[in-house]
MARZA-291530 format. One record per residue (C-alpha): x, y, z; residue in three letters. Coordinates in Angstrom, 1 decimal, m for minus. Layout:
BEGIN
> X, Y, Z, Ala;
...
***
This chain:
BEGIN
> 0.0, 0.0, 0.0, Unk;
> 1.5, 3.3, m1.0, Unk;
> 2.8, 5.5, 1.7, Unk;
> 0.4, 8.8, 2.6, Unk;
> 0.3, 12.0, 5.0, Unk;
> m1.8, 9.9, 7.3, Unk;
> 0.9, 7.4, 8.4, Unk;
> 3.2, 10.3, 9.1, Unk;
> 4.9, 11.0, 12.5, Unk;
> 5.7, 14.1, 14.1, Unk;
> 9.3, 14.8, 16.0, Unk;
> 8.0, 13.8, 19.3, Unk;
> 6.5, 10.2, 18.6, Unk;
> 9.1, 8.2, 20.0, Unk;
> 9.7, 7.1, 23.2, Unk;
> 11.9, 9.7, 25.1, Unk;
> 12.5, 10.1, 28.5, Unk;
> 11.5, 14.0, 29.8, Unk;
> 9.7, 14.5, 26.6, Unk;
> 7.5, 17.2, 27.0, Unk;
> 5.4, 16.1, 24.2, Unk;
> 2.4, 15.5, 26.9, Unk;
> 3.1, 18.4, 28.6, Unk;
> 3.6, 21.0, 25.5, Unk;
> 0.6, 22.8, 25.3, Unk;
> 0.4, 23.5, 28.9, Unk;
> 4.0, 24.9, 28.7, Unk;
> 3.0, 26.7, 26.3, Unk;
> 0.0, 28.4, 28.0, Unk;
> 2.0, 29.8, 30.4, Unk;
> 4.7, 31.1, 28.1, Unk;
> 2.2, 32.8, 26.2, Unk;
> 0.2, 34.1, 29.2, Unk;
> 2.8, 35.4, 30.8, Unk;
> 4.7, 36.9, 27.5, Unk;
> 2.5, 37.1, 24.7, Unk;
> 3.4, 35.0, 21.6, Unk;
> 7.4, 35.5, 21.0, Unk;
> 8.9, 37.1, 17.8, Unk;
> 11.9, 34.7, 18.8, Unk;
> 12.3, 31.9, 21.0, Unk;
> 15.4, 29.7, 22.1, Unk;
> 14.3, 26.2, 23.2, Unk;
> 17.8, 25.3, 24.8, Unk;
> 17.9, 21.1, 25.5, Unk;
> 15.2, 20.3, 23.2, Unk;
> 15.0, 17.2, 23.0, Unk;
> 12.5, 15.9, 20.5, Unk;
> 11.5, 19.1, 19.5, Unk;
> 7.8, 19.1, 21.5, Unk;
> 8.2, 22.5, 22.9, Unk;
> 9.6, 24.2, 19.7, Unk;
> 7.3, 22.9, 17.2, Unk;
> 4.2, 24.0, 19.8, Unk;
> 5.8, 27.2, 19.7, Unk;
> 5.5, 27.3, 15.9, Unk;
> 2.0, 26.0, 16.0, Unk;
> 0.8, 29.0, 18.5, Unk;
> 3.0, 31.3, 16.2, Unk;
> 6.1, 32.5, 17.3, Unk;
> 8.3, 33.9, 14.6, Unk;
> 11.9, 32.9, 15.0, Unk;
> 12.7, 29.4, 16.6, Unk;
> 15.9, 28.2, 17.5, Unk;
> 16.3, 25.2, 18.9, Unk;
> 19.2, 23.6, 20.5, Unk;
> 21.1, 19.7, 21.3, Unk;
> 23.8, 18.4, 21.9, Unk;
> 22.8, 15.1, 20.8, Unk;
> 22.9, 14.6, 16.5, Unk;
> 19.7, 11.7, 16.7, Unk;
> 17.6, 14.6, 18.2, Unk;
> 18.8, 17.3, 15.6, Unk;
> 18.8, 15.6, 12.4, Unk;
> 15.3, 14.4, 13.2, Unk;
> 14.1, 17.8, 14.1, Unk;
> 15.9, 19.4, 11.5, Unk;
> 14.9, 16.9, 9.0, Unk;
> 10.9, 18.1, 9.9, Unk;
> 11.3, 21.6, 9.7, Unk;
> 13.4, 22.0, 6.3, Unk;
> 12.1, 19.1, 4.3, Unk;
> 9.9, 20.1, 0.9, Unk;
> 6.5, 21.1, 1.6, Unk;
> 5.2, 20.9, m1.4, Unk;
> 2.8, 18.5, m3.4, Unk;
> 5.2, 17.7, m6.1, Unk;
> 8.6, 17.8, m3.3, Unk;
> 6.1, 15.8, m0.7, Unk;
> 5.1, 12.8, m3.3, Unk;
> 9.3, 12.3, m4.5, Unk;
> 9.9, 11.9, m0.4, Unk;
> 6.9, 9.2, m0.1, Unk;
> 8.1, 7.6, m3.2, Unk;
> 12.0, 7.3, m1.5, Unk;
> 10.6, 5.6, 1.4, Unk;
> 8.9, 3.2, m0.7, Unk;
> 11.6, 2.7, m2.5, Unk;
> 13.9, 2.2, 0.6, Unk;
> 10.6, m0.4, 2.5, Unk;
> 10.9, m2.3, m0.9, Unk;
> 14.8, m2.8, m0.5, Unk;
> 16.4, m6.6, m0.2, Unk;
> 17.3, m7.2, 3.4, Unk;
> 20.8, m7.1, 4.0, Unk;
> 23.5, m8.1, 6.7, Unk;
> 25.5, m5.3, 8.0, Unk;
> 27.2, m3.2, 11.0, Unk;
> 23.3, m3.2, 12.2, Unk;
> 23.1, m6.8, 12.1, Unk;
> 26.3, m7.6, 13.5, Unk;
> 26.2, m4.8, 16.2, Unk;
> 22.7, m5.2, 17.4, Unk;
> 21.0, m7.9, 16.1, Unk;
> 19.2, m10.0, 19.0, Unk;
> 19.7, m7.3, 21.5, Unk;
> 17.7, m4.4, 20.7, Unk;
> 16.3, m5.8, 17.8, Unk;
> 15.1, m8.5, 16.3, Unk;
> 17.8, m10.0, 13.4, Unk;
> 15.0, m9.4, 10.9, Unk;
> 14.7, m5.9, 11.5, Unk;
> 18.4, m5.3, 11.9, Unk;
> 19.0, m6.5, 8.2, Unk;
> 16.1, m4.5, 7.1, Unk;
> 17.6, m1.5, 8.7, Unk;
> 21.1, m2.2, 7.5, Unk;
> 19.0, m2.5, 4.1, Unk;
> 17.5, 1.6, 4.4, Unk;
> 20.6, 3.1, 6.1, Unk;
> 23.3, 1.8, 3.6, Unk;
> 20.9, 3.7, 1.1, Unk;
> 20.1, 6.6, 2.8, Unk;
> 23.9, 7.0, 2.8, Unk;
> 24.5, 6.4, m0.7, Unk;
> 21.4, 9.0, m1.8, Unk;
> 23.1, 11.3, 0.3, Unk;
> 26.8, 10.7, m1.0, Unk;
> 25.6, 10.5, m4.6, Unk;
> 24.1, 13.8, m4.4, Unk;
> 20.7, 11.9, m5.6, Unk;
> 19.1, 14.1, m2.4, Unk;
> 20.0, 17.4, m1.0, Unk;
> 21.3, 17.9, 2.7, Unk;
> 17.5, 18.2, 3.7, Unk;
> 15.8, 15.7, 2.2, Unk;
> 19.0, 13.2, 3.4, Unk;
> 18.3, 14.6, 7.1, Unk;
> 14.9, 14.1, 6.7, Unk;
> 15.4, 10.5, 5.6, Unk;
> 17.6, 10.1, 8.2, Unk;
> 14.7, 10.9, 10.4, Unk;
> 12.0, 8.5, 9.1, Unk;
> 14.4, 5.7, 9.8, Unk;
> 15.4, 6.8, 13.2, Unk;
> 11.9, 6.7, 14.4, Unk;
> 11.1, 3.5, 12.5, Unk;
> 14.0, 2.0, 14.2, Unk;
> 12.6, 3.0, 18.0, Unk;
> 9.5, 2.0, 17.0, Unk;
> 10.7, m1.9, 16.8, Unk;
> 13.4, m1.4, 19.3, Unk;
> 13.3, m4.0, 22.1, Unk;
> 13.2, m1.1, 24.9, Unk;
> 10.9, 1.0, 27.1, Unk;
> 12.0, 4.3, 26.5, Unk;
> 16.2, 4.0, 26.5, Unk;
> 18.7, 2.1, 25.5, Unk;
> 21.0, 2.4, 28.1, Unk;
> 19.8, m1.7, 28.8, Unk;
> 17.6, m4.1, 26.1, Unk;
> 15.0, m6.0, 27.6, Unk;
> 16.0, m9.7, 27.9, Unk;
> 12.8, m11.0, 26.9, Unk;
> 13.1, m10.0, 23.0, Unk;
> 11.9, m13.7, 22.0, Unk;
> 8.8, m13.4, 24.7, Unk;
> 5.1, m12.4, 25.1, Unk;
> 4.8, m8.8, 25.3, Unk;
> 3.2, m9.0, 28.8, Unk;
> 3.9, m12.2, 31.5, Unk;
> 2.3, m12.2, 34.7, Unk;
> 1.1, m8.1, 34.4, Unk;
> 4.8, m7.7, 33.3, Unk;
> 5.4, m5.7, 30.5, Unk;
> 8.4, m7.7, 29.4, Unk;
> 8.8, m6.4, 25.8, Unk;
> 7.1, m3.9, 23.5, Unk;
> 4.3, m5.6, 21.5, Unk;
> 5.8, m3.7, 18.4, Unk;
> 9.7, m5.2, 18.8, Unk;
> 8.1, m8.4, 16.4, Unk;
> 6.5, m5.9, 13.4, Unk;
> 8.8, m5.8, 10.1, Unk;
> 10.9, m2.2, 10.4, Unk;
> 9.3, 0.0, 7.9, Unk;
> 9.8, 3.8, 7.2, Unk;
> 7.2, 6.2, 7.7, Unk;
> 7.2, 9.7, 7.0, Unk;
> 8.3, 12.8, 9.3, Unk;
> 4.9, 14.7, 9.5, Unk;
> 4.9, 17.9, 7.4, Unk;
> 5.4, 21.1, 10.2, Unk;
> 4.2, 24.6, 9.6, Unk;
> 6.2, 27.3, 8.1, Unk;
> 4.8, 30.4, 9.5, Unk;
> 8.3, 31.1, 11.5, Unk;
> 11.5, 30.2, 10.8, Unk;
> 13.3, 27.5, 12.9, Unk;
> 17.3, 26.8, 13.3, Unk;
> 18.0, 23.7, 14.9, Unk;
> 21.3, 24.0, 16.1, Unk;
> 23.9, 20.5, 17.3, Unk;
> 25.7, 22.1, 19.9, Unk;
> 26.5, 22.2, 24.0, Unk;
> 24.3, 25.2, 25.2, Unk;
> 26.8, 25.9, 28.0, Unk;
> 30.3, 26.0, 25.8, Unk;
> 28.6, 26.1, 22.1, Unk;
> 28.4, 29.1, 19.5, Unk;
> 27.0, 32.3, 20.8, Unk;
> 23.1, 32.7, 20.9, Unk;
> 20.6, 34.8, 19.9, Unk;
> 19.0, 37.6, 22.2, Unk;
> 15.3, 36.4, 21.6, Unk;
> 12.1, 37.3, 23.6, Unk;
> 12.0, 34.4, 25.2, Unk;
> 14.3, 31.2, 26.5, Unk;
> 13.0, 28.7, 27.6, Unk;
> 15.6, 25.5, 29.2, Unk;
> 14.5, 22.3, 29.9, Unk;
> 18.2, 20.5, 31.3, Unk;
> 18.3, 17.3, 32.5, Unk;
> 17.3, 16.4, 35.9, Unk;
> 19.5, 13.2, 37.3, Unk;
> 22.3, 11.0, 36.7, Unk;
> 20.7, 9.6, 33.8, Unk;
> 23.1, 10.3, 31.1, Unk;
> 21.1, 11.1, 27.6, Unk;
> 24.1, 9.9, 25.7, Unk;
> 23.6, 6.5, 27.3, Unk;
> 19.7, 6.1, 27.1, Unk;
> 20.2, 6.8, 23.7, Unk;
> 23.5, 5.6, 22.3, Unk;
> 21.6, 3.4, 19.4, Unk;
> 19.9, 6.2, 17.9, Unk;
> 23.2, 8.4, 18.1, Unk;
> 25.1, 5.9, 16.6, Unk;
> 22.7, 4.9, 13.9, Unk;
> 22.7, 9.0, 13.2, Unk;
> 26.0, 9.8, 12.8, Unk;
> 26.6, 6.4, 10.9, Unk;
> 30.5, 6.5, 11.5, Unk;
> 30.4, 2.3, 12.7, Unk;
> 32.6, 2.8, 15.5, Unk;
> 33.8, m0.1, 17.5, Unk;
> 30.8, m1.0, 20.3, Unk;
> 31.7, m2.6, 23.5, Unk;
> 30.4, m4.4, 26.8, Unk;
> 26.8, m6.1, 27.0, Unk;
> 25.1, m2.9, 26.1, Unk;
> 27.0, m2.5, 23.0, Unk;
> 28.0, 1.2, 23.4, Unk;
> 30.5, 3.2, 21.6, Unk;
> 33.0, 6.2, 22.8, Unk;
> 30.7, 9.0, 23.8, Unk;
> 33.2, 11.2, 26.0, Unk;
> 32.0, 14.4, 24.6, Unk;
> 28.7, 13.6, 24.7, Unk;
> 28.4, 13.2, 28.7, Unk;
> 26.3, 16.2, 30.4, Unk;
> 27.5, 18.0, 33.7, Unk;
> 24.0, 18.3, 34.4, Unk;
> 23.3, 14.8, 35.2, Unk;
> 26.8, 15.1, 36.9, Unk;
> 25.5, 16.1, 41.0, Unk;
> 28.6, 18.3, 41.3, Unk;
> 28.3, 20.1, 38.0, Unk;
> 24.9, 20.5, 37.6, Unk;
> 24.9, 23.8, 39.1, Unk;
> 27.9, 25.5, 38.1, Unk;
> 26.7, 24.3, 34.3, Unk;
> 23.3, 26.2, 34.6, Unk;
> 25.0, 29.0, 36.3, Unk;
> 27.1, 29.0, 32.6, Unk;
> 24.2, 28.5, 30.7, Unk;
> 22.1, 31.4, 32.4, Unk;
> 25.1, 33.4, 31.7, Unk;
> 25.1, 33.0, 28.2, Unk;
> 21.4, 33.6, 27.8, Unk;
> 19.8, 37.0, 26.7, Unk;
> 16.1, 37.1, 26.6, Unk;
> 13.5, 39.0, 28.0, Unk;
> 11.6, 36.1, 29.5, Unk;
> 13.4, 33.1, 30.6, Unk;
> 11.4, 29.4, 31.6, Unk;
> 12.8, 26.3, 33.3, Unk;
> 11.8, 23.3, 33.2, Unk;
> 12.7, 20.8, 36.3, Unk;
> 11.6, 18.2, 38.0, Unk;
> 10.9, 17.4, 41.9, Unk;
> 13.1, 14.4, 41.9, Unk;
> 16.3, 16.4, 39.9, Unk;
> 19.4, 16.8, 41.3, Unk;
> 18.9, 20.7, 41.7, Unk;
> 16.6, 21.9, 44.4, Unk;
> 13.9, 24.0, 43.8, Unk;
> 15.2, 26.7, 46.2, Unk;
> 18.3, 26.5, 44.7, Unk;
> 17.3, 27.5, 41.1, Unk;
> 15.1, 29.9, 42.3, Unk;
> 17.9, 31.4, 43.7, Unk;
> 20.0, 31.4, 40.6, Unk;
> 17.3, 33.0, 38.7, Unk;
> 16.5, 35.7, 41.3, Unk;
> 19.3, 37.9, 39.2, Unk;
> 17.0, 37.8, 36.6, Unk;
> 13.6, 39.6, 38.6, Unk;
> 11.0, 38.2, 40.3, Unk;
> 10.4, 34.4, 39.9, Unk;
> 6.8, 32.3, 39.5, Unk;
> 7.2, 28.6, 39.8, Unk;
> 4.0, 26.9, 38.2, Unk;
> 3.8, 23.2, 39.5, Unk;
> 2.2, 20.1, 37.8, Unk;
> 1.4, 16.9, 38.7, Unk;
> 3.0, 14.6, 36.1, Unk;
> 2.6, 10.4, 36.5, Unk;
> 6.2, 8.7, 35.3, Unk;
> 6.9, 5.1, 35.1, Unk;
> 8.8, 3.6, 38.3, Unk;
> 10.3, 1.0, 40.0, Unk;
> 12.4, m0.4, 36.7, Unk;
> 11.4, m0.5, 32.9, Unk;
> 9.7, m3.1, 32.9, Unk;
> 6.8, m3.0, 35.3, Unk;
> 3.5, m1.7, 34.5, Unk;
> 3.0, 1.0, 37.3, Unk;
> 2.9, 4.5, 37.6, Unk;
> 4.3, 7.4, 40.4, Unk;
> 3.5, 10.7, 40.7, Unk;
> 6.3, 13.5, 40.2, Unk;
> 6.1, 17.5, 40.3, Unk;
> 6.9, 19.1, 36.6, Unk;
> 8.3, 22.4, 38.1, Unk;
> 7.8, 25.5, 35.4, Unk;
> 10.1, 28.7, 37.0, Unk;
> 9.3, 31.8, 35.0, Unk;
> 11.8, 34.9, 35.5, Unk;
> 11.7, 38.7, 33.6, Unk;
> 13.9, 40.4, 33.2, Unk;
> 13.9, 44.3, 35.4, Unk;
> 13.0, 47.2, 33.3, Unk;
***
C-alpha cells in the first residue's frame, strides 16, 4: 500500500524520557500568558522538539532550537526544512517506498545489534535503508534536507521496533517473549513488526526555525530572543547513554561498540548536568550566556537541583513564579506496569525594566 500523509509521524513520537510532548501545550500556556506569543524563542535542551514545534504551532516567529545530541537534531531538522510541497512531498513518499521495498541485508546493524535491541529481521532491514540513505546522500541523488529528513523516518522506524521501554541504556531480555507475562510488560508488543519507514509529519512554516547540534553551555553564541525557555536534565541519567543506538545509527560512523550494552565512545557527549557536582555550576554558565527578556525552566521534583536553589539562581533575573504540575512517570524499573506521581516544576523569571 502506497505510503500517505496519514501514516506520518511528528518529532516527538518516540519514546523519550523528559519529553514534554504530553506536557507541550500546557507549557506553552503559560509562556504565552505570561509573555504574549514571541517574535523569537530559544528552546535550549530540546530534546524531541515538542516545545519548539508548539511554539510554531501558537506562532512564534523565530525558533531556535538547540542539542547536543545529533539523533535529536537531524530528526528535528529533517521536519522543519524538508519540501512542503505537493510535487517535493510525493518524491519523499516515493523514496521511502523505494527504501521499504529494498532486499534485506547483513551489516554493521546486524552484527552490532541484532538479538539485543532488535530483532535480526529488522536489523537486516535496517542495514538495508541506512546503507541507502547514505549512498542518496553521497551520490548527491538528495539534497542535505531531504537526506536529514530521511535520516529521520528511519530513526523513528527504528525506536519504534526497538526492544526497549524508553532507552537504550539496557535491552529487555525477553526479545523472544510475550509482550506482557504475569502483568509484566516484558517487551514492546511492536519489537516483532517488520521495520518500515514512515514519514516525518509535514510542520508549519509560518516562523523560521534553526535547529542548532551544539552544548548550550560551551557552544556558538546565541541569539538575544524574547523568550528562553531551558528544559536541562534532571538526574544521573546520562542522555548519551539512554540513547546511544539512535546516536550511533545518526552519525553512521560504525565505531567499534563494547560491553553487553554494546556502546560506543561517547566522552563528549556526557552532560554536567546529570553530573550532581556540575549540575549547578553548568546552569550557572548556561544562564550566563542567555539573553532574553523572558526566561522558563523546566525541572523536575526528583532532579538533582533543588527548587530553592534555582530559584535562587534566577533571582538575578527579577521576580520568579514557579507553576507546578502533577506529572505520573513510570517507576520501579522498565519493565513493570505501574505508575508514580512527580512534580513538573515550570520557573518563570523577567527580566527588570
Amino acid at each position: 500500500m502506497p505510503l500517505t500523509t496519514e501514516a506520518a509521524l511528528a518529532p516527538f513520537n518516540r519514546k523519550y524520557l523528559g519529553s514534554k510532548r504530553l506536557l507541550r501545550k500546557r507549557i506553552a500556556d503559560r509562556i504565552v500568558e505570561a509573555a504574549g506569543v514571541p517574535e523569537s524563542f530559544l528552546d535550549g535542551f530540546c530534546g524531541t522538539g515538542a516545545v519548539s514545534l508548539e511554539m510554531l504551532a501558537r506562532g512564534a516567529g523565530r525558533v531556535t532550537a538547540v542539542d547536543s545530541l545529533r539523533s535529536n537534531c537531524v530528526v528535528l531538522r529533517g521536519a522543519c526544512g524538508a519540501p512542503a510541497d505537493p510535487a517535493g512531498r510525493a518524491r519523499l513518499l516515493g523514496l521511502l517506498e523505494a527504501l521499504n521495498g529494498l532486499e534485506p541485508r547483513e551489516g554493521y546493524i546486524t552484527e552490532s545489534y541484532a538479538g539485543t535491541y532488535f530483532t535480526a529481521a529488522n536489523c537486516r532491514r535496517m542495514d538495508a535503508a541506512r546503507e541507502a540513505i547514505e549512498q542518496l546522500g553521497a551520490e548527491g541523488a538528495v539534497g542535505t534536507a531531504e537526506h536529514e529528513w530521511l535520516i529521520g523516518c528511519f530513526l523513528l522506524a527504528a525506536d519504534r521496533v526497538a526492544n526497549t521501554l524508553g532507552q537504550y541504556d539496557a535491552y529487555l531480555k525477553h526479545l523472544d517473549a510475550e509482550s506482557t507475562v504475569g502483568g509484566r510488560h516484558v517487551r514492546d508488543g511492536r519489537v516483532t513488526d517488520a521495520f518500515a519507514l514512515r514519514p516525518l509529519a509535514a510542520v508549519a512554516r509560518g516562523g523560521e526555525v534553526t535547529v542548532v547540534e551544539a552544548d548550550l553551555a560551551a557552544g556558538p553564541g546565541l541569539p538575544a530572543v524574547d523568550v528562553a525557555y531551558l528544559d536541562p536534565p534532571y538526574n544521573g541519567r546520562q542522555y548519551c547513554d539512554n540513547y546511544h543506538v539512535l546516536e550511533n545509527l545518526a552519525r553512521w560512523r560504525r565505531p567499534e561498540l563494547h560491553g553487553r550494552t554494546r556502546k560506543f565512545d561517547r566522552t563528549g557527549l556526557r552532560s554536567p548536568f546529570s553530573k550532581r557536582r556540575e549540575a549547578a555550576a553548568a546552569f550557572a554558565a548556561v544562564l550566563a550566556r542567555v539573553d532574553a527578556r523572558h526566561l522558563f525552566v523546566s525541572y523536575g521534583s526528583e532532579g538533582i537541583l533543588a527548587r530553592e536553589e534555582i530559584s535562587a539562581m534566577l533571582a538575578g533575573w527579577g521576580a520568579v513564579t514557579v507553576h507546578e504540575e502533577a506529572y505520573p512517570v513510570f517507576g520501579n524499573g522498565a519493565g513493570v506496569s505501574r505508575r508514580r506521581q512527580v512534580t513538573e516544576l515550570l520557573f518563570h523569571a523577567a527580566r527588570r525594566g
